[in-house]
C-alpha positions as CSV (number, residue, x, y, z in Angstrom):
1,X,-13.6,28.4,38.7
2,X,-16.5,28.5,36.3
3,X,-14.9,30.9,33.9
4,X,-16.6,31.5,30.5
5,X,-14.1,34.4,29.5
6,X,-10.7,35.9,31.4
7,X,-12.6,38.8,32.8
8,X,-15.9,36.8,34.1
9,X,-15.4,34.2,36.7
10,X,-16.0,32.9,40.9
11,X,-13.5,32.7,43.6
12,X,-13.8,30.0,46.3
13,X,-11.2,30.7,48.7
14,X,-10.0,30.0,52.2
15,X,-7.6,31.4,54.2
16,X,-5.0,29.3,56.6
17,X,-6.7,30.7,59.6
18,X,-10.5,29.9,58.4
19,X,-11.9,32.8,56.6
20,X,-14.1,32.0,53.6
21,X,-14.5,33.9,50.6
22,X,-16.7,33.1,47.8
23,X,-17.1,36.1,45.2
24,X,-18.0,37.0,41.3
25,X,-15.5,38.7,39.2
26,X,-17.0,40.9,36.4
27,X,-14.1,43.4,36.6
28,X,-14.3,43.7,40.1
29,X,-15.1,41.5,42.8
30,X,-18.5,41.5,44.7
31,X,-18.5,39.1,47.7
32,X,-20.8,36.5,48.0
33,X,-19.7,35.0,51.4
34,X,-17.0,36.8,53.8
35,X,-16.2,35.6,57.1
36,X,-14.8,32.8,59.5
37,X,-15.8,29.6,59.7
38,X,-18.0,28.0,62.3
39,X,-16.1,27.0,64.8
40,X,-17.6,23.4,64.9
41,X,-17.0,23.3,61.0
42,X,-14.4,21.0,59.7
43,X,-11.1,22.8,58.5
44,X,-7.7,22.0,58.7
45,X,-5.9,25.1,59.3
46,X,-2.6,26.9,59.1
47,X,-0.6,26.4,55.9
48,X,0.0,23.1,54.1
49,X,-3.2,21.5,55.9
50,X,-5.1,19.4,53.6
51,X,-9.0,21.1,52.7
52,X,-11.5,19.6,50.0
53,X,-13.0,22.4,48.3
54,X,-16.1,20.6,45.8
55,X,-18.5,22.9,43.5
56,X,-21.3,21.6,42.0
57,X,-22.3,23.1,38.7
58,X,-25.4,22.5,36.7
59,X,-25.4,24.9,34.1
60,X,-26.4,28.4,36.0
61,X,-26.3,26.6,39.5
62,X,-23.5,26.6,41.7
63,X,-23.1,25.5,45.0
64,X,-19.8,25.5,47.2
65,X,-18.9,22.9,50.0
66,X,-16.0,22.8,51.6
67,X,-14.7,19.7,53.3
68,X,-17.9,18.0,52.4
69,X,-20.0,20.2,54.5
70,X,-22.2,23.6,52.1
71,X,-20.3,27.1,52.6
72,X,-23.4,28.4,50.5
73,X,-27.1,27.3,49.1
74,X,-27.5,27.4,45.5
75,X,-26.0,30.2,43.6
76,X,-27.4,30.9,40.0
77,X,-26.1,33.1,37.8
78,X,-27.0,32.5,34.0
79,X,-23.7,34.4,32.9
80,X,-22.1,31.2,34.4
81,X,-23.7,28.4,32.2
82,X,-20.7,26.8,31.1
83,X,-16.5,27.9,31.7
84,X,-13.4,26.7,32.4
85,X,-12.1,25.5,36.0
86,X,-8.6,26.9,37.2
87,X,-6.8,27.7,40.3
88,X,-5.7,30.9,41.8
89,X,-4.0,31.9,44.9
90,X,-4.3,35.2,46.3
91,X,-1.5,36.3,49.3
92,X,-2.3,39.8,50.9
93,X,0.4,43.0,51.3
94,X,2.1,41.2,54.4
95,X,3.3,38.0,52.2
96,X,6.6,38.0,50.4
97,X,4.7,34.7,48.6
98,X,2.2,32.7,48.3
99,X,1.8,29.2,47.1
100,X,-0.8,26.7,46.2
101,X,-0.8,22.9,46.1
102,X,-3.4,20.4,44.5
103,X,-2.4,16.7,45.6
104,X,-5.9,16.0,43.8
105,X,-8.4,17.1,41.2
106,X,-11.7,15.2,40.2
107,X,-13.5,17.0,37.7
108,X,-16.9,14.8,36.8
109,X,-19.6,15.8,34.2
110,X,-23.5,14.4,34.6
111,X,-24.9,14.1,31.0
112,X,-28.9,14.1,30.3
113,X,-29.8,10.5,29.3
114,X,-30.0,10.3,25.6
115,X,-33.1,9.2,23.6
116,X,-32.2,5.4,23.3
117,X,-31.9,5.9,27.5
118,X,-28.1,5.2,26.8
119,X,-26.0,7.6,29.0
């Protein structure tokens, strides 16, 4: 997500068993967040268990939640001021496959009001 250029972008991941990943890609990845999730922290594991993975981004700000509850504090990174959103799944060395579902997407912007205080 948050992707300004192919090579420049964060991951926000999560693996069927709980373990959280957050990192920056600037051809290579440097991991922001690695490890599992507290075990009183909502997750529905194994595979094909609904999650709700949210960012919020204000221009160099990000900040990751996942099922409604924050994976990080405040991230900003001025590199990251504006993108494009995608998805990406990532399988390791003992997968034949991978696969990634999205039963829902809500993408929302929040605009500056404008002179006439007309938003």
């Amino acid at each position: 997500m948050r992707s300004p250029r192919p090579e420049l972008y964060y991951t926000f991941a999560a693996s069927p068993a709980g373990h959280v990943v957050i990192s920056r890609y600037d051809g290579e990845y440097d991991p922001l967040v690695a490890g599992p999730l507290a075990p009183d922290m909502p997750f529905e594991s194994g595979t094909g268990r609904p999650n709700l993975f949210q960012v919020v981004a204000l221009g160099p700000s990000l900040t990751f939640l996942l099922n409604g509850v924050v994976v990080t504090t405040e991230v900003v990174d001025t590199e990251y001021q504006e993108g494009y959103l995608g998805f990406y799944v990532h399988h390791g060395s003992q997968s034949a496959r991978a696969e990634l579902a999205a039963d829902w997407i809500q993408v929302c912007g929040i605009f500056p009001e404008s002179e006439s205080g007309v938003r």
